[in-house]
N, C-alpha and C positions, 0 to 999 in steps of 0.2 A: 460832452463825453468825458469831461478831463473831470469836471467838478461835480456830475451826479456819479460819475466811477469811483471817486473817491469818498463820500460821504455816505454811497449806501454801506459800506463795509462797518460802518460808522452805526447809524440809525438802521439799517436793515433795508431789505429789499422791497420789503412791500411801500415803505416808508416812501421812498425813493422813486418807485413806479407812479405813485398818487403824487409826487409832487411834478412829476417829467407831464405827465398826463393834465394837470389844470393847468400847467406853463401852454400846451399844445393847445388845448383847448381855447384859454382866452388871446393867446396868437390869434387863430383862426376869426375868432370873431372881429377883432382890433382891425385884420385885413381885410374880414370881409365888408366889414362896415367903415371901412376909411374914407375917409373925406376932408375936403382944405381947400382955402380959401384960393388960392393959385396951385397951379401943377405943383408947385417946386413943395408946396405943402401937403398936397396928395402924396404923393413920392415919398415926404416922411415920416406921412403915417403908414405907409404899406410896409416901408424898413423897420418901422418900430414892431409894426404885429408880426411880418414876418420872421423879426428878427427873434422872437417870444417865441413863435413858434418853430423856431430854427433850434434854440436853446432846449424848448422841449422835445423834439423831432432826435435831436443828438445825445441825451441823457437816455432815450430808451432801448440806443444801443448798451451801454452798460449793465443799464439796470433789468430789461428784460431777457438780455443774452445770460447774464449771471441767473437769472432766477429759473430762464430753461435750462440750463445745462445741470444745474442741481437737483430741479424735478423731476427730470429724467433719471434722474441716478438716486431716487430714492429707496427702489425695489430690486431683487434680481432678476425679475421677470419684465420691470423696464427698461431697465438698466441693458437686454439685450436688444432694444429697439434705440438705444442713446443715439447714434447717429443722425438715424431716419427723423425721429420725432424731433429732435435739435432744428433740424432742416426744415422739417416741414412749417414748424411755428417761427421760426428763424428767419433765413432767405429767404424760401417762398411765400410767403409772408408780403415781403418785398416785392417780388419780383410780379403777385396779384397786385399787389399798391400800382405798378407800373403799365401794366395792361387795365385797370379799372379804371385810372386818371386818365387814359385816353379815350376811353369810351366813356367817361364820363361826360367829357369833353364836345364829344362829336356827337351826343344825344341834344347836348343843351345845344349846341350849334346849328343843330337841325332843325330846333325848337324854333331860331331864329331866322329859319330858310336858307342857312347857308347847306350846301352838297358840294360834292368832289371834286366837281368843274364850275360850279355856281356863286356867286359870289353875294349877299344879302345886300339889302339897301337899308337896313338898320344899323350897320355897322357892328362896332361889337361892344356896346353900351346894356349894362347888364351880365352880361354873355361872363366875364371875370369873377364880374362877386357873387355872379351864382356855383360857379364852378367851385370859387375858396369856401364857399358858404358849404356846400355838400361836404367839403372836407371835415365837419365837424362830425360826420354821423361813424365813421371808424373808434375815436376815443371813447365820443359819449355812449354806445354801443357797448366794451367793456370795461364803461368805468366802475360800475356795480361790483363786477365779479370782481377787481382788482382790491375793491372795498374790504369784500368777503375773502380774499386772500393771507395766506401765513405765509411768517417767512419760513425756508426750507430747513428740512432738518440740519443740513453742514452747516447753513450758517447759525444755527440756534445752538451748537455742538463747538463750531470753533473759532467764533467771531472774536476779533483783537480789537473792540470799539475804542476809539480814543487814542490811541498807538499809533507811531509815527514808525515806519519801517521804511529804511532806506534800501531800496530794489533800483538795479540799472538794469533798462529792457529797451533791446530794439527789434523791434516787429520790420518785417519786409510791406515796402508800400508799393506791391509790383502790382496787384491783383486790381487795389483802387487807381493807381495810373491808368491802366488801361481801359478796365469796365468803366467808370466814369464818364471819360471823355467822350469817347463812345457810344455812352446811350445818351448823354447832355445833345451831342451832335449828330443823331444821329437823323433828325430832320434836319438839320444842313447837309448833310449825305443824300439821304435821297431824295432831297429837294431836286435834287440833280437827274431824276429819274422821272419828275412832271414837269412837263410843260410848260402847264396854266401857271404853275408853285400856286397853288389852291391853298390855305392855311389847311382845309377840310382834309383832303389828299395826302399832305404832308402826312398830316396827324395820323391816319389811318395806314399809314407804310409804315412809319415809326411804330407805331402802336402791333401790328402783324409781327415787325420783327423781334419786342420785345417780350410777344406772345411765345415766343421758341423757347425762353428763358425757362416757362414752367413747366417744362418737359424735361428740361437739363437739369434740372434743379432736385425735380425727383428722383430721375435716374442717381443722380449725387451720393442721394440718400439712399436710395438701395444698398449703394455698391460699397458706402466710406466701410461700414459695419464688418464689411471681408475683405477690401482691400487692405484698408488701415488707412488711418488721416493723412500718412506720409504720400503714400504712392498716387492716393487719389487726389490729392493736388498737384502732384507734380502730372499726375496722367493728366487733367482736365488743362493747367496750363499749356502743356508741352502740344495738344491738339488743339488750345486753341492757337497757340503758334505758327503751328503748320496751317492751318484754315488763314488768318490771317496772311500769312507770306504769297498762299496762291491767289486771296483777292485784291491782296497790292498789284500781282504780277501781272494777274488778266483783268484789271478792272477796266480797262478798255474794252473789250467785249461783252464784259460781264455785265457792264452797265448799261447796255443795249437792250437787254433780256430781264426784264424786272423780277420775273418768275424767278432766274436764276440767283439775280442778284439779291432778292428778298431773302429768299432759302439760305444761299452762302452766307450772310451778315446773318441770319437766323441763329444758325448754329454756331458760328464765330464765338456768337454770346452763350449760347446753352451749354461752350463746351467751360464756358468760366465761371459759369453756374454747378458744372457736374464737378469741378474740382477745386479752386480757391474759393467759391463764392461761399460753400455752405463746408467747407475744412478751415476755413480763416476763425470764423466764428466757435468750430466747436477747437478748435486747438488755442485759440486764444482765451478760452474758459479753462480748460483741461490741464495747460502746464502748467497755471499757479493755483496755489493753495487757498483755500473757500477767506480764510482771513483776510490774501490781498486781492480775489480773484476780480473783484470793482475798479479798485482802481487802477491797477495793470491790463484786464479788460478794456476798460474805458481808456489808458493810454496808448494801445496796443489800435484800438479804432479811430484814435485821432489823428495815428501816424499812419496811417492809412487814409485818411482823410486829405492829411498831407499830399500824398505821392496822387489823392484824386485831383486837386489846386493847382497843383506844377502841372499834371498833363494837361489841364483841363486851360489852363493859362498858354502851354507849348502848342497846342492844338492847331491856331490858329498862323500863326507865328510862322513853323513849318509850313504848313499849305501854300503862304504868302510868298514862302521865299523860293518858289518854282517859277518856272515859264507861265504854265496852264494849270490850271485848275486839277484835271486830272492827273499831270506830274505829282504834284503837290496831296493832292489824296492818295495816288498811292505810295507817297514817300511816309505820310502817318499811317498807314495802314504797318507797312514793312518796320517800323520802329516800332509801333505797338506789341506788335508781331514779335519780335526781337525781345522785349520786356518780359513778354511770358517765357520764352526759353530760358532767359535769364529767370526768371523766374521758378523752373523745373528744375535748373540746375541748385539754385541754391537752397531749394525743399530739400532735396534729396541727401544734398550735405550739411543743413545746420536741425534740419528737426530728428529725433528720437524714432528710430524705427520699431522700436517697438511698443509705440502708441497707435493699436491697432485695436478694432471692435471696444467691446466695452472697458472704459475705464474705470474701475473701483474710487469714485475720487475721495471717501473713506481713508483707504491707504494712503494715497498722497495727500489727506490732513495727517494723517498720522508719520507722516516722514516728515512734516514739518515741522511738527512739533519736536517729533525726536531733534531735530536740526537746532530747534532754538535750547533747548535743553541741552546742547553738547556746549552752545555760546554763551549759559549764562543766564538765556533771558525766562523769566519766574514767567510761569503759565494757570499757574491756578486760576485765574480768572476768567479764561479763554469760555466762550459762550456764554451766553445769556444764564443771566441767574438763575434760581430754580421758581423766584417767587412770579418773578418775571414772566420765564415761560410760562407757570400755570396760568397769570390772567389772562394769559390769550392763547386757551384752549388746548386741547391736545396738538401735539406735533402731527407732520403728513404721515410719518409709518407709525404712527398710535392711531391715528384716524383709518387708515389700511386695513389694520390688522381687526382693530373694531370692528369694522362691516365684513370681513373676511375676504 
C-alpha cells in the first residue's frame, strides 16, 4: 500500500496496476506450488509466495481505488453515478472475493467427500493448493484489459511525477479494527454454533454470513450519492454499533438460535459495508488532490490496516481474559461495538460536510494548484507532456466524445 501508493503518482496508474497484478500473480503460483524438503521449508516457501502475493494483493488498494475514483469522474453524466460505481467496483468487489473464497472452498471440499457433518478419509492433501491455485484465475482474467488501459484524464492533466511533497495525514483506523477482526474470526464465532466444529460447517456459516455483506454494500452505494460521504458513514457505523451492543448483550440466547444468530452477525457486517466500508475508500480518493491522491491513498489504507493488526492481535487476548467463553465473546462484541460509535462520533466532527453526491475532482486539482502558486511552488510542468500523452493515444474524454 505505502510503496505502490506512492510510485503510481510517479509512473502513472496503469503502470502500477500491471506491476501489483504480476507481483499477485506469481505470489499465487509460488504458494501454490510450494514445496520443501522438511515442513519448516514448506512453511517458507508458503511465506515467501504468500508474502508476493500479499505485496501485490496491498498495492491494488492504491492503485485501483485511485484509478476508479478518477474514472468515474471523467464525465458529468458519470460523474453523477461517482458513489455507486466507486462501490460497486470497489468494496463489493471485496466483499464477492469473500463469499467466492468460501464456496470455492466447499466445492473443492466436497470434491474430496468432505460434507457439513462428514469428515473425508483423504484428509486435506491437495484440497490447499487447489484452492491457492483457483486464486490465480481473478488477476489473469483482467490482466488483458488492464494492458489495454489509460491513465485517467486528472492524472494526465495534473500529475507532479518526481516531486517530493511533504503531506501530514491521519486517517481514522475504526472501520478496519472492527470489520477485520471480525470477519478473520468469524469461524471461531460460530464454531460455537456446531457441534461436530466440521471444518465444512464452519466454512459455510462464515461464508452465509459474509454473504449479508453484498447487500450492504449496495444499499451503501445507492444511498452515499444523497446522503453525502459524511452522514453515510457515520449512519452505517453508528448501526453497526447498535447491532453489535445488542449481540454482546443477548448473545446468550442468541447463540441458541443459529437462524437468529446468523441473521444478526449478518447485518452487523452489512451495516459496515452500507457506511465506512465503501465511504472510507471514496473519501480517501476525494480529499486529496489527483497529484498526491496515490500516495495519501495508499497511506490512508495502510493505517487502516493498522487499526485491522491491533484488533485482529486484541481479539483473542480479550476473550481469554473472561471466566467463559461466552463472557469473553460478548466482552469483544461490546468494544467492537463501542469503536464504531466512536467511530460516528468522529466522522461527524473531523470530515467536511459538504462533500456530498458528486465531487467535481477537476475543481479540487484546480485548488491545489491555486495553493502551490500562492507558496512559490512553479507548476508548469504539472501533467504529462504533450508528446507523451499522444504516444498513448487519446485521452478517456477524447475517446468519449469520439464515439459520442
Amino acid at each position: 500500500m505505502l510503496f505502490f501508493g506512492s510510485i503510481i503518482d510517479r509512473i502513472g496508474r496503469k503502470s502500477g496496476i500491471l506491476m501489483t497484478t504480476t507481483a499477485l500473480i506469481f505470489g499465487v503460483i509460488i504458494s501454490a506450488a510450494a514445496h520443501g524438503g522438511t515442513p519448516e521449508g514448506l512453511l517458507w516457501m508458503l511465506l515467501v509466495g504468500r508474502g508476493l502475493a500479499g505485496v501485490g494483493a496491498g498495492g491494488e488498494y492504491p492503485v485501483c481505488g485511485t484509478a476508479a475514483i478518477e474514472a468515474a469522474d471523467e464525465t458529468e453524466h458519470v460523474r453523477k453515478w461517482h458513489g455507486f460505481l466507486v462501490a460497486s467496483v470497489g468494496d463489493l468487489a471485496i466483499d464477492i472475493g469473500f463469499i467466492l473464497s468460501g464456496l470455492v472452498a466447499m466445492i473443492v471440499m466436497a470434491a474430496y467427500g468432505y460434507g457439513l457433518t462428514t469428515v473425508s478419509t483423504q484428509g486435506y492433501a491437495g484440497i490447499w493448493r487447489i484452492c491457492l491455485a483457483l486464486g490465480l484465475v481473478p488477476p489473469l482474467c483482467v490482466f488483458y484489459f488492464r494492458i489495454k488501459m489509460l491513465n485517467s484524464t486528472a492524472f494526465r492533466n495534473h500529475a507532479m511525477k518526481g516531486r517530493q511533497i511533504n503531506v501530514r495525514v491521519l486517517k481514522l483506523a475504526a472501520y478496519d479494527f472492527t470489520v477485520y477482526p471480525f470477519g478473520l474470526f468469524s469461524s471461531t464465532i460460530v464454531s460455537q454454533l456446531n457441534p461436530d466444529n466440521t471444518v465444512m460447517r464452519n466454512i459455510a456459516l462464515a461464508t452465509l454470513i459474509n454473504a449479508f455483506s453484498f447487500p450492504g454494500c449496495l444499499v451503501g452505494g445507492l444511498i452515499i450519492d444523497k446522503l453525502g460521504r459524511r452522514n453515510t458513514q457515520a449512519l452505517g457505523f453508528a448501526v453497526q454499533g447498535v447491532l453489535g451492543m445488542i449481540l454482546g448483550g443477548a448473545l446468550g440466547p442468541i447463540r441458541n438460535h443459529v437462524a437468529a444468530f446468523v441473521v444478526l452477525y449478518g447485518l452487523f457486517g452489512a451495516a459496515a459495508e452500507v457506511g465506512p466500508g465503501i465511504a472510507t475508500i471514496i473519501i480517501s480518493g476525494e480529499v486529496y488532490p489527483t497529484a498526491l491522491r496515490g500516495h495519501l491513498f495508499g497511506l490512508s489504507a495502510a493505517w487502516g490496516k493498522v487499526g485491522a493488526a491491533i484488533g485482529t492481535q486484541v481479539f483473542i487476548p480479550i476473550q481469554d481474559a473472561f471466566p467463559t467463553t461466552l463472557k469473553g465473546e460478548q466482552a469483544v462484541f461490546i468494544i467492537g461495538s463501542a469503536v464504531s460509535i466512536v467511530g460516528a462520533i468522529v466522522t461527524m466532527l473531523t470530515i467536511p460536510g459538504v462533500r456530498t453526491r458528486s465531487i467535481d475532482l477537476e475543481v479540487e486539482d484546480e485548488s491545489w494548484k491555486d495553493y502551490l502558486k500562492r507558496n512559490g511552488v512553479d507548476i508548469s510542468d504539472m501533467g504529462e507532456p504533450l508528446e507523451v500523452s499522444a504516444s498513448k493515444g487519446p485521452g478517456i474524454k477524447a475517446e468519449i466524445e469520439h464515439l459520442g
